[in-house]
Z-matrix of the N, CA and C atoms (Angstrom, degrees):
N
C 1 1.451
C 2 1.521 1 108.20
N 3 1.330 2 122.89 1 144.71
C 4 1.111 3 135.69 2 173.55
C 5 1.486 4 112.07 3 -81.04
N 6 1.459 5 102.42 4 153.09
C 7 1.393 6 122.20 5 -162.12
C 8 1.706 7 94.40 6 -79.05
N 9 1.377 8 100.12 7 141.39
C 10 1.797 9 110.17 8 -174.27
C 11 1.361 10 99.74 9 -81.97
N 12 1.463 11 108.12 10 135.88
C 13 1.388 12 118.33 11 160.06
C 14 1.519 13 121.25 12 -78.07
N 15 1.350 14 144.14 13 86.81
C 16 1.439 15 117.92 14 -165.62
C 17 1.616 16 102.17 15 -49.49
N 18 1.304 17 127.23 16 -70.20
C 19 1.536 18 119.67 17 -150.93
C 20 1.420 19 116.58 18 -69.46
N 21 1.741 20 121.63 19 20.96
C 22 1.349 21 130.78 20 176.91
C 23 1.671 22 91.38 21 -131.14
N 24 1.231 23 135.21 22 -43.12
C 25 1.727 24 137.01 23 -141.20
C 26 1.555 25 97.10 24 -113.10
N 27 1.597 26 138.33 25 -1.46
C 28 1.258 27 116.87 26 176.43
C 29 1.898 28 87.13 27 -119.68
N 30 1.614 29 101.17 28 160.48
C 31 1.726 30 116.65 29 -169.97
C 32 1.539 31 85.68 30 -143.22
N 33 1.295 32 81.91 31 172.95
C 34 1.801 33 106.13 32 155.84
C 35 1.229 34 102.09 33 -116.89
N 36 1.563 35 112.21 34 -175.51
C 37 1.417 36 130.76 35 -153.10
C 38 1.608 37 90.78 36 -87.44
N 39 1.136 38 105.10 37 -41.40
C 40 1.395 39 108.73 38 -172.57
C 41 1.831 40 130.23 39 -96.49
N 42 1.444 41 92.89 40 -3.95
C 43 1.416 42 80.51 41 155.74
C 44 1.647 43 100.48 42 -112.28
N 45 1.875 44 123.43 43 16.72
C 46 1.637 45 90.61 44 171.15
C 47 1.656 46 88.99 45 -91.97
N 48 1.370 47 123.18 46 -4.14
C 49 2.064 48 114.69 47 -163.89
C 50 2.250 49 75.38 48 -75.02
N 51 1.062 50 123.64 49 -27.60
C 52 2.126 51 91.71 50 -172.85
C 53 1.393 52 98.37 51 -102.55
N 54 1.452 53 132.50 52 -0.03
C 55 1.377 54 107.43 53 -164.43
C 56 1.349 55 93.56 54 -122.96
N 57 1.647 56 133.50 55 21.45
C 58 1.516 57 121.38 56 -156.21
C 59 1.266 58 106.68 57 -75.91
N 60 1.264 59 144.40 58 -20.53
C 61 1.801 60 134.27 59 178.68
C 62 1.427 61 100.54 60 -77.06
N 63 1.713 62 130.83 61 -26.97
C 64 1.061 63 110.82 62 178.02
C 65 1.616 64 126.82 63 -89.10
N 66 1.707 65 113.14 64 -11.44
C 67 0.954 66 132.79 65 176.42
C 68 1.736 67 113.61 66 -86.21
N 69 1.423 68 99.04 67 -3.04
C 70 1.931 69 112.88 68 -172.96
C 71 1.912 70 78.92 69 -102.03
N 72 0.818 71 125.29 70 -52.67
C 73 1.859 72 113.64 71 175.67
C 74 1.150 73 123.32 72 -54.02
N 75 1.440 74 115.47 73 -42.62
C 76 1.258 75 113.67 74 -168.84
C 77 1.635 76 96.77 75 -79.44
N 78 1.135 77 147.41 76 -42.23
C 79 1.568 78 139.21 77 -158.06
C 80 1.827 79 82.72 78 -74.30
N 81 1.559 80 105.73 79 -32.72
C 82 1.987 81 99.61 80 -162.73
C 83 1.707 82 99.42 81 -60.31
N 84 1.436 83 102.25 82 -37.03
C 85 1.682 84 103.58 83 -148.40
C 86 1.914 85 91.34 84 -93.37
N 87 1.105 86 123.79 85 -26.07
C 88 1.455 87 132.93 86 174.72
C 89 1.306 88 137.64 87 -63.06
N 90 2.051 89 86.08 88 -35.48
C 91 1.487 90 87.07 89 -163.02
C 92 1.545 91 139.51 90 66.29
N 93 1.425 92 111.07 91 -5.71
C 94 1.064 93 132.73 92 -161.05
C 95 1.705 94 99.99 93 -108.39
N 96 1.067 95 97.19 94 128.75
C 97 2.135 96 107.44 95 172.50
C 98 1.723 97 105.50 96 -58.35
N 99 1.814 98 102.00 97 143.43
C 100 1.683 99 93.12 98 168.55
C 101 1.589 100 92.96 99 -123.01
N 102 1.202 101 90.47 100 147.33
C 103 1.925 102 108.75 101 173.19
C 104 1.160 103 130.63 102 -94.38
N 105 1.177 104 116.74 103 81.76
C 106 1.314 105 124.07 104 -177.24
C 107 1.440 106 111.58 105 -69.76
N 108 1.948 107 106.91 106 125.11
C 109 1.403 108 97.71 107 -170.26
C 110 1.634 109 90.89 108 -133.30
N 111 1.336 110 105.85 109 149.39
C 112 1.407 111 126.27 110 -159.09
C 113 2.000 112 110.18 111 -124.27
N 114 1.215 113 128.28 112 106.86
C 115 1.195 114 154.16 113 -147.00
C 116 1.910 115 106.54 114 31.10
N 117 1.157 116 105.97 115 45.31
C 118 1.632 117 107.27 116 176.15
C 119 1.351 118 123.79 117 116.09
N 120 2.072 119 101.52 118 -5.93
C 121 1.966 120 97.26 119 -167.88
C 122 1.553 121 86.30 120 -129.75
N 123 0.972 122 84.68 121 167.33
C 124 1.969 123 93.28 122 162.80
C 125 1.593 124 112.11 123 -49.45
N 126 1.177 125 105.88 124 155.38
C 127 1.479 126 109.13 125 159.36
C 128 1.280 127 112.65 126 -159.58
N 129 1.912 128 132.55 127 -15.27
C 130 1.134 129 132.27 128 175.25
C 131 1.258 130 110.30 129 -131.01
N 132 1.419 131 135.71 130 174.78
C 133 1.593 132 141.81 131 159.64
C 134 1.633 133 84.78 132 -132.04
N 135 1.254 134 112.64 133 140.16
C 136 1.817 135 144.14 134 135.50
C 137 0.911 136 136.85 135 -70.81
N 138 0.853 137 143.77 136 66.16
C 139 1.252 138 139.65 137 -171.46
C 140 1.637 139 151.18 138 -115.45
N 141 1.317 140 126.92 139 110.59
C 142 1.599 141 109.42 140 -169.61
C 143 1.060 142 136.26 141 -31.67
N 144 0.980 143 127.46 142 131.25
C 145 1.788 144 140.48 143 -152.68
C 146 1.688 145 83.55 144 -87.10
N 147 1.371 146 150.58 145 -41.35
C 148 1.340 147 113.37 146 167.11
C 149 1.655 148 112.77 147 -83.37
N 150 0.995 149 110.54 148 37.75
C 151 1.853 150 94.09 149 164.18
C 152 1.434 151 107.39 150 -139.02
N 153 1.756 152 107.05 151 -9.59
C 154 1.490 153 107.85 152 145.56
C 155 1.162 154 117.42 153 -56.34
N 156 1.136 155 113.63 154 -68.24
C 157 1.909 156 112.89 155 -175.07
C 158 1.534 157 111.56 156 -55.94
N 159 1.409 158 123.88 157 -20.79
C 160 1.354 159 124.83 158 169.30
C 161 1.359 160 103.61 159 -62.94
N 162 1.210 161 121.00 160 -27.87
C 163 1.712 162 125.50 161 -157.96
C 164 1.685 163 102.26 162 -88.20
N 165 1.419 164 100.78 163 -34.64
C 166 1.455 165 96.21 164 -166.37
C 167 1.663 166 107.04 165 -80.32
N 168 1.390 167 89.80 166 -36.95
C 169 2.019 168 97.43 167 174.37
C 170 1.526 169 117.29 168 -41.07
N 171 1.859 170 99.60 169 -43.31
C 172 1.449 171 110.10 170 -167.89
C 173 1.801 172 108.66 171 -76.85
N 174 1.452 173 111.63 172 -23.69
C 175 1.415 174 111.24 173 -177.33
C 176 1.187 175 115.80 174 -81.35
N 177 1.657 176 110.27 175 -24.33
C 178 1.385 177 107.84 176 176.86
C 179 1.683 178 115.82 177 -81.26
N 180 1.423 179 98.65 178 -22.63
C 181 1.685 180 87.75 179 -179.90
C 182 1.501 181 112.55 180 -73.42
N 183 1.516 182 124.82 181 -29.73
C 184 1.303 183 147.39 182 139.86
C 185 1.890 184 103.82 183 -13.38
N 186 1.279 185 111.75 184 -82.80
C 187 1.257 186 119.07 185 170.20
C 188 1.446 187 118.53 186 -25.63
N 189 1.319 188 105.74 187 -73.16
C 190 1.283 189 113.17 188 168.95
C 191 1.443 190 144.19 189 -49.51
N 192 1.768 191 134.37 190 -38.77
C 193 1.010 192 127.01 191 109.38
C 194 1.650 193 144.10 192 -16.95
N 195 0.917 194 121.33 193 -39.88
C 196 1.398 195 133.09 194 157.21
C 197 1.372 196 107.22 195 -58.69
N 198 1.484 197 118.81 196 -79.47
C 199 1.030 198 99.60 197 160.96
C 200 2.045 199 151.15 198 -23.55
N 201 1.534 200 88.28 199 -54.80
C 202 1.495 201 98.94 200 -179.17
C 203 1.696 202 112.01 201 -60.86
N 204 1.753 203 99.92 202 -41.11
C 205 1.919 204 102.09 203 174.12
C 206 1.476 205 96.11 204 -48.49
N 207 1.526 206 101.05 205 -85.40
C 208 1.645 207 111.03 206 -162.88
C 209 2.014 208 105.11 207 -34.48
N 210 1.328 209 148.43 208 -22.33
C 211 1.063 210 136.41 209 176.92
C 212 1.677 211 103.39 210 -77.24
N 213 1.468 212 104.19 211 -47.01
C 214 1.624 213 97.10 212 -176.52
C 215 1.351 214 127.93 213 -78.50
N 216 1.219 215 103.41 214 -19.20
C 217 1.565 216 104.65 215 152.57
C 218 1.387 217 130.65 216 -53.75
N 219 1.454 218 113.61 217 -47.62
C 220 1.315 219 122.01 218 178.65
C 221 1.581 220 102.80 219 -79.43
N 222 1.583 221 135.43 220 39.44
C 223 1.184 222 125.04 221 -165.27
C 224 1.250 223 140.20 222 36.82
N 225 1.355 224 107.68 223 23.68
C 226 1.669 225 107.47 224 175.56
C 227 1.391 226 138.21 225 -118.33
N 228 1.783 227 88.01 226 23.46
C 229 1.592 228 106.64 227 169.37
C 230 1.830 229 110.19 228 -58.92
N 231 1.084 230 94.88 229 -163.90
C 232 1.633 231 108.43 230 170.85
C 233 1.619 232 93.41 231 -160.83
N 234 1.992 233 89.58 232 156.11
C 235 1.668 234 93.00 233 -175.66
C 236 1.452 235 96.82 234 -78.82
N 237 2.035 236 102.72 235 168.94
C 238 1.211 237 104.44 236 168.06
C 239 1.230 238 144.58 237 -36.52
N 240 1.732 239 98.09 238 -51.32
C 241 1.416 240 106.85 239 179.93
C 242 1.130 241 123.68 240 -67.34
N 243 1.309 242 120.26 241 -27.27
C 244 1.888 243 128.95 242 158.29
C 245 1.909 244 115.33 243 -46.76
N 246 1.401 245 98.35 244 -46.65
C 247 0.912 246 112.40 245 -176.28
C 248 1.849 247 127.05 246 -66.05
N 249 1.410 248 103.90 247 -35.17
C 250 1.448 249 125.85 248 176.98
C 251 1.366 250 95.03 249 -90.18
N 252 1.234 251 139.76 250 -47.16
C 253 1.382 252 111.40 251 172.84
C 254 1.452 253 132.48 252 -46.76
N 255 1.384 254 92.97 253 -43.24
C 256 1.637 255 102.63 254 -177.32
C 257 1.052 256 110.85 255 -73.70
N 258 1.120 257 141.86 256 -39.09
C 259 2.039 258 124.99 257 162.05
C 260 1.599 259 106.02 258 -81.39
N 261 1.312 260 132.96 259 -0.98
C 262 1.572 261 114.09 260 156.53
C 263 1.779 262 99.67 261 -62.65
N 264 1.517 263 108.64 262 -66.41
C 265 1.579 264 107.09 263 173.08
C 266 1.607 265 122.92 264 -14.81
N 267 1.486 266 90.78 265 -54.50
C 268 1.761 267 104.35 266 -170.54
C 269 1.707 268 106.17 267 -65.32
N 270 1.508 269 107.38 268 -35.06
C 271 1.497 270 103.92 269 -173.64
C 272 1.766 271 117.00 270 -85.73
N 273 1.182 272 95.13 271 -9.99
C 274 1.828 273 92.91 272 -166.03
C 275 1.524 274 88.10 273 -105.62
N 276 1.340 275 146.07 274 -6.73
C 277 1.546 276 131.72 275 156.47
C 278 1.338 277 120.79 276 -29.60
């Protein structure tokens, strides 16, 4: 995701309700999130549907790491070489 511009990337509610096809281009052509803010605070993000799904890819690999520490901490990693065997296994089936 691209870095937010405040004085281009934050709106109000009411100028995105007259300008929304041009404010649906600019996040398309930007890449960039818009902030929809509602009597003075945030209240929405906009955002391109491919840099959402970029976002969710990145949280889940996030997830997963987290995960993998928190298992090897609690001793329930396995060594590499345990580990590379068992998907060589999986690949040469």
């Amino acid at each position: 995701m691209h870095r937010l511009r405040i004085d281009q990337d934050i709106r109000s509610m009411s100028e995105f309700r007259t300008g929304i096809a041009s404010f649906m281009k600019q996040v398309h052509d930007t890449k960039r999130p818009l902030i929809i803010t509602q009597h003075g605070k945030g209240a929405a993000v906009l955002l391109d549907v491919g840099e959402y799904e970029a976002m969710q890819e990145k949280l889940e690999l996030l997830k997963d790491i987290q995960t993998s520490v928190s298992q090897i901490e609690n001793g329930k990693g396995i060594a590499h070489t345990e580990a590379k065997e068992m998907i060589m296994k999986r690949v040469i089936k």
